[in-house]
Structures are given as structure tokens and as C-alpha cells.
N, C-alpha and C positions, 0 to 999 in steps of 0.2 A: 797364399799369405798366412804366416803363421800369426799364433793367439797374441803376441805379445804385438805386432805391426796391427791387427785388429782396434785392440785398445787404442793403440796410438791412433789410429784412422779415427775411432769413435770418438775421442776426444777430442782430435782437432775439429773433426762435425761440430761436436757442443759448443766448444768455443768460437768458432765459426758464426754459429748459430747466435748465442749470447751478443757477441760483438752485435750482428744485424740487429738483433733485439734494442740492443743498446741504444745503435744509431737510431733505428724508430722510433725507438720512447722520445731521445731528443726532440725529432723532429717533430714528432704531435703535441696536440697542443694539450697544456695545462688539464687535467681534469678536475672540476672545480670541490671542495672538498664536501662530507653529508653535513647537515645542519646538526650543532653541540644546543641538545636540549636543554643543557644543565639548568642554566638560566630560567627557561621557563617553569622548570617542575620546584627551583628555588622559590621563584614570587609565587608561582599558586598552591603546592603543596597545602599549603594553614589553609586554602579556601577550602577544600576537598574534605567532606564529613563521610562517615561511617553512618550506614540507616541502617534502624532495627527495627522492626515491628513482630509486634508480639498479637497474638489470637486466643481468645478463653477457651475454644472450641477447637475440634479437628477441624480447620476450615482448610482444607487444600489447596496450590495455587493455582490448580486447574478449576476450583469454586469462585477463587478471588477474580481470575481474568478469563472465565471461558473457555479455557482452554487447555491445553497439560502443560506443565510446566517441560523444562528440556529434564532429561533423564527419569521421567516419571510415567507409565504406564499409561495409552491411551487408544481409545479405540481407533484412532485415525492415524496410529503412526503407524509407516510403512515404510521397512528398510530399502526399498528400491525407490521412495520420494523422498525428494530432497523437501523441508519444511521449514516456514519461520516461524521464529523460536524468541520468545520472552528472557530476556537475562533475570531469572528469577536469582536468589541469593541463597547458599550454601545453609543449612539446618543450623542455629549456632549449637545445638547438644545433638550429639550423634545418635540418640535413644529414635526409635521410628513414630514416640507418641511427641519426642518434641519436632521432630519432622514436619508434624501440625500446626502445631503453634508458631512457629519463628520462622523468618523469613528476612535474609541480609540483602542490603543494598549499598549504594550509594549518593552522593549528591553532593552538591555544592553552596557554598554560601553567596546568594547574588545582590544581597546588602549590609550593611556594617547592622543595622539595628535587629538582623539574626532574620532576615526570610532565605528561605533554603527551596532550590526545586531540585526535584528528583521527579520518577514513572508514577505513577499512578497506580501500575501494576505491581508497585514494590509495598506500597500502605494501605493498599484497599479493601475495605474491614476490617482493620485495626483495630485491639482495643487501647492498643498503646504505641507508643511512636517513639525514639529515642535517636540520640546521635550523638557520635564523639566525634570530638574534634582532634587534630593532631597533637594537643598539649596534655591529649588523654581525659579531657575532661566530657563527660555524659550528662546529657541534657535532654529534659524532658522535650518533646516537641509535640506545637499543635497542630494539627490538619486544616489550614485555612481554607483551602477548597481544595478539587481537582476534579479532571476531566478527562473521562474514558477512551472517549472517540480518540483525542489529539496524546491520552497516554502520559498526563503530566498530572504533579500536583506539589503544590504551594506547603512550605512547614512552616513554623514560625516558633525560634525557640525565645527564650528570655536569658540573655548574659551579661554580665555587667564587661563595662567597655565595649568597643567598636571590636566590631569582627572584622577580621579581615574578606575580604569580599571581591570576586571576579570582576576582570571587566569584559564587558559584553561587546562582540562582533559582530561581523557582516555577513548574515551565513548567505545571502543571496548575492557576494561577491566571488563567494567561492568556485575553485575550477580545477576540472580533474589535474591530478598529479601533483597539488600542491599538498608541500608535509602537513600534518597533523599529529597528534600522541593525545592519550587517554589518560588519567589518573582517575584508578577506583580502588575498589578491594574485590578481584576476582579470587575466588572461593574463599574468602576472607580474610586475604593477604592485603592488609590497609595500606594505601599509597604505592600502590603498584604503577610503574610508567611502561604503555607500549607505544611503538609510534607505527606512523607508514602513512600513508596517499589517501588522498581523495580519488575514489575509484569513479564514480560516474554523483550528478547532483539531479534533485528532480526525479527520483527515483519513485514511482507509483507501485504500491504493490495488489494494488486492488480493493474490489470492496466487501474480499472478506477480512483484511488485515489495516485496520485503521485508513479508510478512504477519503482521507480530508489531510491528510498529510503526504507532503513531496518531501522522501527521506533524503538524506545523504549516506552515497554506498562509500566507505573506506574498506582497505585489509588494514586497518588497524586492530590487532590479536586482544580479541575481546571474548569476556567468558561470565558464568554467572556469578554471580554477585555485581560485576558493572554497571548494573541497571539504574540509570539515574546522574552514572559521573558524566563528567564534564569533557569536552573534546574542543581541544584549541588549535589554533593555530600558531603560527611562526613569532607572531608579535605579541603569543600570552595571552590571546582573546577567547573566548571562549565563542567556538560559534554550533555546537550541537549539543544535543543531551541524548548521550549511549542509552538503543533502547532495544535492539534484536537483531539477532545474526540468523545466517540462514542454512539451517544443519539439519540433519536427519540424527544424530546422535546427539542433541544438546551441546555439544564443544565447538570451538570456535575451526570453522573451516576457510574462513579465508573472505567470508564475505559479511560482511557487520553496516549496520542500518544505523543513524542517526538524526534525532529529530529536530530541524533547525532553528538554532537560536530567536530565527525571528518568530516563528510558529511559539515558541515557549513563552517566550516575553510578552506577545500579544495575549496568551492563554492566563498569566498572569496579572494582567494589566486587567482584563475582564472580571478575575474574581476578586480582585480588590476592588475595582468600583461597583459592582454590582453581584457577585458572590458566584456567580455561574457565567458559562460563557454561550455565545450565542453563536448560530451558524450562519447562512445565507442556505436558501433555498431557490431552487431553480424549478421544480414541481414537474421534471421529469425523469423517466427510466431509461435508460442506453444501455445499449450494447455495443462492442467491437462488429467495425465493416470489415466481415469475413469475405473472404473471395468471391462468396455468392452472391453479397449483398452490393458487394462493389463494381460486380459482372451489373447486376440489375440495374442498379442506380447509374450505369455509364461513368462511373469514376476511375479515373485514371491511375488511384494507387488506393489502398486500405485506409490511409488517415480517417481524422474523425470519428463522432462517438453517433449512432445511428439511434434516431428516437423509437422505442418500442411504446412507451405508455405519456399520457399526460396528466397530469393531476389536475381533476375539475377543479375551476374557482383558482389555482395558483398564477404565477407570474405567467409562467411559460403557455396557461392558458388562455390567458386574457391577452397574451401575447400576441396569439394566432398561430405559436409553434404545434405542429401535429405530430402521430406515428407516419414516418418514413422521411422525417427531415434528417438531415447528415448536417449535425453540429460540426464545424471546421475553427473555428473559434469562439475566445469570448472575450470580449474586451481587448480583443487585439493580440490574446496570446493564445497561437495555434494549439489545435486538439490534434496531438500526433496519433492518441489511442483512445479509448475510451475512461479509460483510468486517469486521465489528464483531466478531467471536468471535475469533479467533488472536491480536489485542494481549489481549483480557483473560485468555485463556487460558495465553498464553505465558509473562506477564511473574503467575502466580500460581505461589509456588513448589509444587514436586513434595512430595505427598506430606500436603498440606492439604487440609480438606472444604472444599467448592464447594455452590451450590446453584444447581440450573441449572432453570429455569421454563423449561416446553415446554406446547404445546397439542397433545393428544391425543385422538381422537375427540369434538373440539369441545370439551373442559375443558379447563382450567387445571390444573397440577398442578404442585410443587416436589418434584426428584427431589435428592438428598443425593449428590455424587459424590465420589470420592476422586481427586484429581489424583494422574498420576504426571510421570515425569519423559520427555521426548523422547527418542529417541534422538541422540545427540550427530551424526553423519552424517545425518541425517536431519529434515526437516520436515514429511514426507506428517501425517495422521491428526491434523491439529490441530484444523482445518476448510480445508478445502480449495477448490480453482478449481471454476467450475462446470465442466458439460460443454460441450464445443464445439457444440454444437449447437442451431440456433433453436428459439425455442418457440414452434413453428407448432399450428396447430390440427388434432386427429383423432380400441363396435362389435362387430360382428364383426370376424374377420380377415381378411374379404374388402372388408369395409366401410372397416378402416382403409386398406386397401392392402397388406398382410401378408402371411403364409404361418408357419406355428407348430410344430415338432418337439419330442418329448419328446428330454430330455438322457439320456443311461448316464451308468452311475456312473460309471466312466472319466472321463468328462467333466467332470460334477460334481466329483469329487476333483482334477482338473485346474485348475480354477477354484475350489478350495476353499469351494464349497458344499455344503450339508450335502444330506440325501435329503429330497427333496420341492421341495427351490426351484430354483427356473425353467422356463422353455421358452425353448428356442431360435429366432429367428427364421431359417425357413429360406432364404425369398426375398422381394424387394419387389415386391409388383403392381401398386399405386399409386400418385400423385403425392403423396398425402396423408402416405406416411410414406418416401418419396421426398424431401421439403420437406424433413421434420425431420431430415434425414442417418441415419436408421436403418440399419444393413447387415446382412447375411445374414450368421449369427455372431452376433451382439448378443444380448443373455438379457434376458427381460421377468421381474423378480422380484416385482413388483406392475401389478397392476390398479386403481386407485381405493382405494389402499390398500389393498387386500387380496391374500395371495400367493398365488402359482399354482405349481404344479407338475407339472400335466400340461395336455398340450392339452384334455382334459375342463375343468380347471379354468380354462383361461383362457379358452374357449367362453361357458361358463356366467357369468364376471364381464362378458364382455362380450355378454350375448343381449339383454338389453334399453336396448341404446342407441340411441338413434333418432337419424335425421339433425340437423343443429345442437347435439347432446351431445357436451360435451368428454370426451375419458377419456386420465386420466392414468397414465400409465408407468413405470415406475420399471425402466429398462434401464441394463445392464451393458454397459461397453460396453470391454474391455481390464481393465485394471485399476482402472477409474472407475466409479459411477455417478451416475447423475442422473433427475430427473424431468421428463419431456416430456410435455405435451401433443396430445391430437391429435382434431380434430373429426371428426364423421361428417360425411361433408358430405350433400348433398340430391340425392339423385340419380347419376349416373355419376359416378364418382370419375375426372376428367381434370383 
């Protein structure tokens, strides 16, 4: 076949090819077209403010939130973890001493008579607070209240005429894969529109990253200065407020956190009637049912959050809840993890009956609690981090790798436990509980569920473990506890 028969061959292929094409297209069906945001970024544009807050001091925004801000130097950042990350806002003077002082946001206006919300982490030590509006006009703003834990806070400027003003959605109607778009100023670019999907809702990040709020995950391309704008949906509602994405470089990677419009509103509603907002208290510690713990307890899958502590005098204690119940519910809405208990707990008000389903020596049971209220300084005792420590596998106490002393009361009363509970571990002899980070000091308050308070008693919980039996712990370990695991292993414990 010569070059020129070639071509002709190659092109009858293509058009061959096209033709089939063609008839395909016909035949499938319509695909429907992407949603024209114009519309909505028209009616809310005027809602969406610029926030500035200004500082007299070097006050960094790693002093203002805890934390380091995204692109600023910390001892905890580590380029092989991925981290969540604060949408702090862009320097507004490039100098490294106004670096200090200024700090850009966003926010929105959620009434005509000028109340404005935005993070908490965008104003917080302020000595001054400011915002423009789209018609360019700068307005002083005051700080009516705001709140750390839930990451919001309340402005209130003074303008003559009715502002224009959001309207407010159903952010617990939401469901993955529906659109959404952003309007902020990321790195100071005012009335910026991105859009994209509800990636997952209910999203817990734990209880080192505000643990009383269930985020909303979108890939909606969010970046700093965002922090505080507004996130709607289809029908122009606003149903979240842009609060952290989750990067190890501070830029937006593809996963962006949103705190739900109903979480805000209620946060709002608090400090106007009463200036602060109040939590619910359950007055215990949990942890994640690790494989071991789930081995132990005879549970069928990992769900629910596993009682390590209870807080004397609290709900959960006059309850009759203890350590080694496996919370499964509350109020009727399952505990898939452990992270699932502090948003239902928190955002229930103080001083209402609860019903908390826990499984207890393998039944089910509905225990009637009476919420109280948090303390206002305070978040410990809602349900809490787990313990730092793997859950390796590990008897005797020579078997685990151990060493056992009885406590004095001294001691006891020192750690505010009562008489009879615990043993102290004296020293580590094995690798086995070596692994698990156990330290001489640490108090074993359970054995397999069951408490020990002298080395007789812990002997005798653990006499008949054989090698390949897990036995679980329930160790004190500071002012935490948790449930560890730990195998016999088969033979020499190295």
C-alpha cells in the first residue's frame, strides 16, 4: 500500500469513526447542563464583607488561635502530614512587622440592621475590627461576642439604611454531591466566586480540632483570607461558614471544611440573648473501639465511643454510666466513632434528659441522663482524645512485659481515686508493653473489664491468659485514660 492509499485508508477510518460517534451521541441521552451561578453570586455579592482586623502588638496568628497559621513556621508542621489548617487572611502591608498586626477575612451580612458573622479565628484579639462592603464603603465593627470551640463570632456595624442581608438555609438538609460556591476575598481578592460539591456532611475531626462541631467536607477551591465567607447553595441560601481546609502547605488541596449554618445561628442566637454560649455536658472521656477493645467487649464491628473516665457528681455519673461501657448512641443518633459524641452532646442544651444506649456486658441498655451545662473555660469531660498511645497487642505481668505495685492512700487520694482502684506499674520488662508506650507510674484500673486493686487482684485477672490472648487495660495514664491492648505473645517476650 503506498503513502497516498495509506492517508485515504486513515481517513476513511476517521470518518468511519465520527459517523459512529455521531450516531451515539444521538442515541444517548441528553446530558443535563452544570448549574449558571450567575444569578446567585448577583443577589448575594452586596451580602459578602471584607474583614480586617488590626493588632497594637506583634500578636501572631498562631497566638490568636493556638496554632500556626497556614504558611507560617511551626513546630508541629511536618511535610510528610497532611494538617488542618485555619484560613487565616493575607498580611494587608507586605512589611514582616505589619505581618503582626493585620489579619484579612471575610464574612457576611445575616441582617439588614448590620450583624455580620465570620470565624472567631479571624478577630480574636483585636484591637480594631473593620469591613467593607461592596459599595466600598469601611465600617467600623463591634465584636458582640464569639466563640472559640464552635470558631465563630458575631460583628455589629452601624450603617444608615437596611443592608442587604443573606438568607439562611438548611445546612442539615444537605447531601453529598450537591453544588455549592464560596464568595470571599482569598489572599485579598474581594468577591471572589469558587464553586463545586458537597463532599461528605457530618464530618468529625476530632478533639483536637474544634470537637463539638460536625463540618461540612466540599472541594470547593478555598484559600486564606476565606475565613468567615459564606457558602450556599443552589437556591442562594447560605448554609455554611468557610472555616479550614486540610493541607500541609496552607493552599487549598482539594478538601475544605465548613461549619454549618445551623451550628452558627444557634451560636448567634446564644450571644444575643445571653452574651456567651453554653454547651451540654455528658461528664465522660472516650475513646475509639480499637480492634482490641472490640475483640474484648465481643462486639461485632468497631462502632461506638468506649467509656475510659467518668466524671464524679456529673450526669453520666449519677447515671450509673462507667469505664468499659461502649456508648452506641444518643438520643437515637448512632455513634459510628468516637468523634460522633461532643457535636451531639454539646450542641444539646444543659439541663435536658438524654438517652444514651451503651452496651454493657454484651447487652444493650438505654440509660436516662440529665445533661448539664460545660464549664465555660473549659472543654475536657465531654468526650474526649484518645490516648497517645498504639494499640499494640499484649497475662501475667511478666508475660505482658510488666512489673505491678500496690498504691497508699496518699497516692490514691493524690490521683483522686477512691480505695481499692488500681495498681501501679512499677517497671517495664518487655517489649510487649514497651510497644504500647506504658511507663512506670501509669495505674491499670481494669483488667478485661474488670477492676483491680491490688497486685493479688491483678494476678488473678490475668492467670489464665495464654499466649496469642489479647488483654485489655484500661491504664491511667496523667490525667487521661484509655484502653490498650496487649497480646501474650508465644514464647520469649523480645
Amino acid at each position: 500500500m503506498n503513502r497516498l492509499a495509506l492517508r485515504t485508508f486513515s481517513c476513511g477510518v476517521l470518518i468511519s469513526l465520527a459517523l459512529a460517534a455521531g450516531v451515539q451521541a444521538q442515541d444517548a441521552p441528553a446530558v443535563s447542563s452544570l448549574p449558571d451561578f450567575t444569578g446567585i453570586v448577583q443577589k448575594n455579592a452586596a451580602t459578602v464583607v471584607h474583614v480586617e482586623a488590626k493588632y497594637s502588638g506583634k500578636k501572631t496568628d498562631k497566638a490568636r488561635a493556638g496554632r500556626a497559621a497556614p504558611g507560617m513556621p511551626d513546630d508541629d508542621d511536618d511535610p510528610q502530614m497532611e494538617m488542618f489548617r485555619r484560613f487565616f487572611g493575607m498580611p494587608a502591608m507586605p512589611s514582616p512587622e505589619e505581618q503582626q498586626r493585620t489579619s484579612l477575612g471575610s464574612g457576611f451580612i445575616i441582617s439588614s440592621d448590620g450583624y455580620i458573622l465570620t470565624n472567631n479565628h479571624v478577630v480574636d484579639g483585636a484591637d480594631s475590627v473593620t469591613v467593607r462592603l461592596q459599595d466600598r464603603r469601611t465600617l467600623t465593627a463591634k465584636v458582640v461576642g464569639s466563640d472559640p470551640q464552635y470558631d465563630i463570632a458575631l460583628l455589629k456595624v452601624d450603617a444608615k439604611g437596611n443592608l442587604p442581608a443573606v438568607s439562611i438555609g438548611d445546612s442539615r438538609a444537605l447531601k453529598p454531591g450537591q453544588w455549592v460556591l464560596a464568595i470571599g476575598s482569598p489572599f485579598g481578592f474581594d468577591y471572589t466566586v469558587t464553586q463545586g460539591i458537597v463532599s461528605a456532611v457530618g464530618r468529625n475531626l476530632g478533639s483536637q480540632d474544634q470537637p463539638y462541631t460536625s463540618f461540612i467536607q466540599t472541594d470547593v477551591p478555598i484559600n486564606r483570607g476565606n475565613s468567615g465567607g459564606p457558602l450556599f447553595d443552589l437556591q442562594g441560601r447560605v448554609v455554611g461558614v468557610n472555616s479550614q481546609i486540610y493541607s500541609n502547605t496552607g493552599g487549598y488541596l482539594g478538601v475544605a471544611f465548613s461549619i454549618p449554618i445551623d451550628v452558627a445561628m444557634n451560636v448567634v442566637k446564644q450571644i444575643k440573648e445571653k452574651g456567651y454560649v453554653s454547651r451540654g455536658m455528658l461528664g465522660v472521656t472516650v475513646q475509639a473501639v480499637t480492634d482490641d477493645v472490640a475483640k474484648a467487649f465481643k462486639l461485632e464491628s468497631g462502632t461506638g465511643a468506649a467509656v475510659t473516665q467518668v466524671t464524679p457528681g456529673s450526669g453520666a455519673d449519677k447515671a450509673g454510666l462507667h469505664p468499659g461501657d461502649v456508648i452506641l448512641a444518643f438520643n437515637g443518633q448512632s455513634i459510628n466513632q468516637s468523634a460522633d459524641l461532643p457535636p451531639l452532646v454539646g450542641q444539646t442544651p444543659p439541663g435536658s434528659k438524654a438517652t444514651v444506649t451503651i452496651l454493657r456486658d454484651g447487652k444493650k441498655q438505654d440509660v436516662n441522663v440529665t445533661v448539664s451545662e460545660m464549664p465555660r473555660d473549659k472543654h475536657a469531660m465531654l468526650a474526649s482524645a484518645d490516648m497517645d498511645t498504639p494499640a499494640t497487642h499484649g497475662g501475667s505481668a511478666s508475660a505482658l512485659g510488666l512489673g505491678v505495685q500496690d498504691l497508699d492512700s496518699d497516692t490514691r487520694q493524690q490521683l483522686g481515686l477512691k480505695a481499692g482502684e488500681g495498681v501501679a506499674i512499677s517497671n517495664i520488662t518487655g517489649s510487649v508493653a514497651a510497644r504500647a508506650g506504658l511507663q512506670p507510674g501509669d495505674v491499670i484500673l481494669m483488667v478485661n473489664q474488670k477492676k483491680v486493686g491490688s497486685v493479688a487482684a491483678f494476678r488473678e485477672a490475668t492467670r489464665d491468659a495464654k499466649p496469642g490472648d489479647t488483654v485489655l487495660l484500661l491504664v491511667r495514664h496523667g490525667d487521661q485514660s484509655g484502653f490498650i491492648g496487649l497480646t501474650v505473645p508465644g514464647g520469649k517476650d523480645d
